[in-house]
N, C-alpha and C positions, 0 to 999 in steps of 0.2 A: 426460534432459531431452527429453521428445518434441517435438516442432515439427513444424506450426508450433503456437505459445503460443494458446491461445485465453482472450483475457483481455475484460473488459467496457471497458478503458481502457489507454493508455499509463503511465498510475499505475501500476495495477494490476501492468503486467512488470516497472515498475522497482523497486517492494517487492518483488514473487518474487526477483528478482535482487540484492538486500538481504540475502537470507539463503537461497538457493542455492548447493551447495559449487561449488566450481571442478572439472574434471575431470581436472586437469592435477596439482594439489597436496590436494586437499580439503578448500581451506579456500576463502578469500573473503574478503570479498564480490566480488559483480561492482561496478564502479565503468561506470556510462553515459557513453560518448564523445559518441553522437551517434544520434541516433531520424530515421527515415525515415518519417514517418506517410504515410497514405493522403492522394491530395488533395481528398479529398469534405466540404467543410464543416460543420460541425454545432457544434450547441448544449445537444451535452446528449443531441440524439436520436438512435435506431440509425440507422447507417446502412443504408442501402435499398438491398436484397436482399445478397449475399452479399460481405462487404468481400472488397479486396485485400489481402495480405499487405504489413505494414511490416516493416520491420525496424529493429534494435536493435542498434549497436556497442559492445563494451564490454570491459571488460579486469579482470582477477584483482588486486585491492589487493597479493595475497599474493606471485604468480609473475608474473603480467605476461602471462599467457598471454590471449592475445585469441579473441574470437568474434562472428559475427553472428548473432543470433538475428532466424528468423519469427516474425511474431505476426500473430493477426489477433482485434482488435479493436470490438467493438461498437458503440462510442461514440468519438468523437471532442471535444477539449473545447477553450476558446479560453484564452489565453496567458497573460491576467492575471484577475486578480480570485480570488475562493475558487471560481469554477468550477474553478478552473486546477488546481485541488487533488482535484479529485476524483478517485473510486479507483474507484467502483462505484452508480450511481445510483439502480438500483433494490435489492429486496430478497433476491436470488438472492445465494447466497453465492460465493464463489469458487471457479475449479475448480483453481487454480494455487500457491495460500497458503493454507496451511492454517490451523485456528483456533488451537492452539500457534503457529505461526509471528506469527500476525494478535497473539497478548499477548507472544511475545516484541520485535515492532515498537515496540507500544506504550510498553512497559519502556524500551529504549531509547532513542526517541521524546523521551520524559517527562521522562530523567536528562540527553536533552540541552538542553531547554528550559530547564531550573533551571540549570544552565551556560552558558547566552548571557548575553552581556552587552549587547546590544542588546535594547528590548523587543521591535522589531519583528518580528526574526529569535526574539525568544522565542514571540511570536502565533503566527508562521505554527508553528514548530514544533512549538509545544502545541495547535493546530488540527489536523495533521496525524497527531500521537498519537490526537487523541478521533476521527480517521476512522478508524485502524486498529482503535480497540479498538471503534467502530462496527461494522468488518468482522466482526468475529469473534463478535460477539452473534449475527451473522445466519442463524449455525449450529445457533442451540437453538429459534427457533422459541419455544415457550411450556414446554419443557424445562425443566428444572433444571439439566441436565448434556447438554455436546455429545454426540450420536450417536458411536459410536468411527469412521464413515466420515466424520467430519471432521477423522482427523488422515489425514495422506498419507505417512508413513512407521511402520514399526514401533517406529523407535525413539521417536518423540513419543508413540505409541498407549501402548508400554507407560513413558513418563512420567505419561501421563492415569492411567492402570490402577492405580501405586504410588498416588499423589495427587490423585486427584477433587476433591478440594474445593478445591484450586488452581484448578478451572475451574469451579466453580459461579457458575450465571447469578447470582445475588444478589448474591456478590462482584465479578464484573466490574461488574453493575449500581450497588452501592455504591462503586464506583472513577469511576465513570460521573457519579454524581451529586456530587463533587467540584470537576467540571469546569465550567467553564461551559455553559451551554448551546450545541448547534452552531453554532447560527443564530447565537448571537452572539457565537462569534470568528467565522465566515465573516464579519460585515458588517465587523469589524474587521480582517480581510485584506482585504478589498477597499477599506476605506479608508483601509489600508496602501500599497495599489498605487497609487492613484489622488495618493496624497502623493508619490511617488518611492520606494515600498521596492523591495527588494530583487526581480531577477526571479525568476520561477518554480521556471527550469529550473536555476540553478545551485546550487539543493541536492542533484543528482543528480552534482554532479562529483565 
């Protein structure tokens, strides 16, 4: 784990750290205690000129083993609404999650949304799958197939390599078009929030 993280968002560490191994046992997840952001306001936009490092406390679901991660982040984003959600605003892909990682999110994501039993906590969840499997389009560009310097380990490269057509753009794309449009669960997280749902930050405990 180099550090410090250079990520576009506090989102952004806390999926890396969703499916990052632990280094203590090898397994995971990391589970977020507690995020130290920068105090430079924003809405979306970079911050101006070179941020400060936050930091990120969090501990191994599996061993218990804790750690503080550096990060330094691009963007900064505000507390409620489907802002709150974002992971990466523009179109640059990630340097920290890879595009395997970004569909195995998804996957997860998905299977836990059909298993909430609140709708509200189903919105925001199945909002937050179609950002991840957003991330991971962002790797092909007008490709059919991601570039192989979009997977970050060997061992995901040669899962790409046995099974390509597991990552063809079309298929994610026809998984894509299932979902609703983004805009509109965002507007429906945000007027989740604005009802009394559920906060932000405590799907990261």
């Amino acid at each position: 784990m180099d550090e410090p993280l250079r990520a576009h968002t506090l989102n952004e560490v806390r999926y890396y750290l969703m499916v990052s191994p632990c280094p203590a046992c090898g397994k995971g997840p990391w589970v977020t205690d507690a995020t130290r952001p920068t105090s430079r306001p924003s809405t979306g936009k970079p911050a101006e000129g070179t941020p400060a490092p936050s930091h990120v406390d969090a501990h191994c679901k599996q061993c218990g083993h804790r750690q503080t991660f550096s990060v330094l982040c691009e963007y900064a984003l505000p507390e409620t609404g489907a802002q709150a959600e974002t992971i990466n605003p523009d179109d640059r892909p990630s340097r920290i999650v890879d595009v395997g990682q970004w569909l195995s999110l998804f996957y997860m994501l998905i299977e836990s949304a059909s298993s909430q039993k609140d709708p509200v906590e189903t919105r925001r969840v199945g909002y937050r799958a179609a950002l991840c499997l957003a991330e991971a389009l962002k790797f092909y560009g007008e490709n059919q197939l991601p570039p192989q310097s979009a997977f970050f380990s060997a061992e995901r490269l040669e899962t790409f390599r046995k099974s390509p057509e597991s990552f063809a753009r079309q298929r994610l794309r026809d998984m894509q078009a299932k979902l609703p449009h983004l805009d509109v669960m965002a507007r429906n997280v945000s007027r989740d929030d604005r009802r009394g749902g559920r906060k932000w930050w405590r799907f990261w405990r």
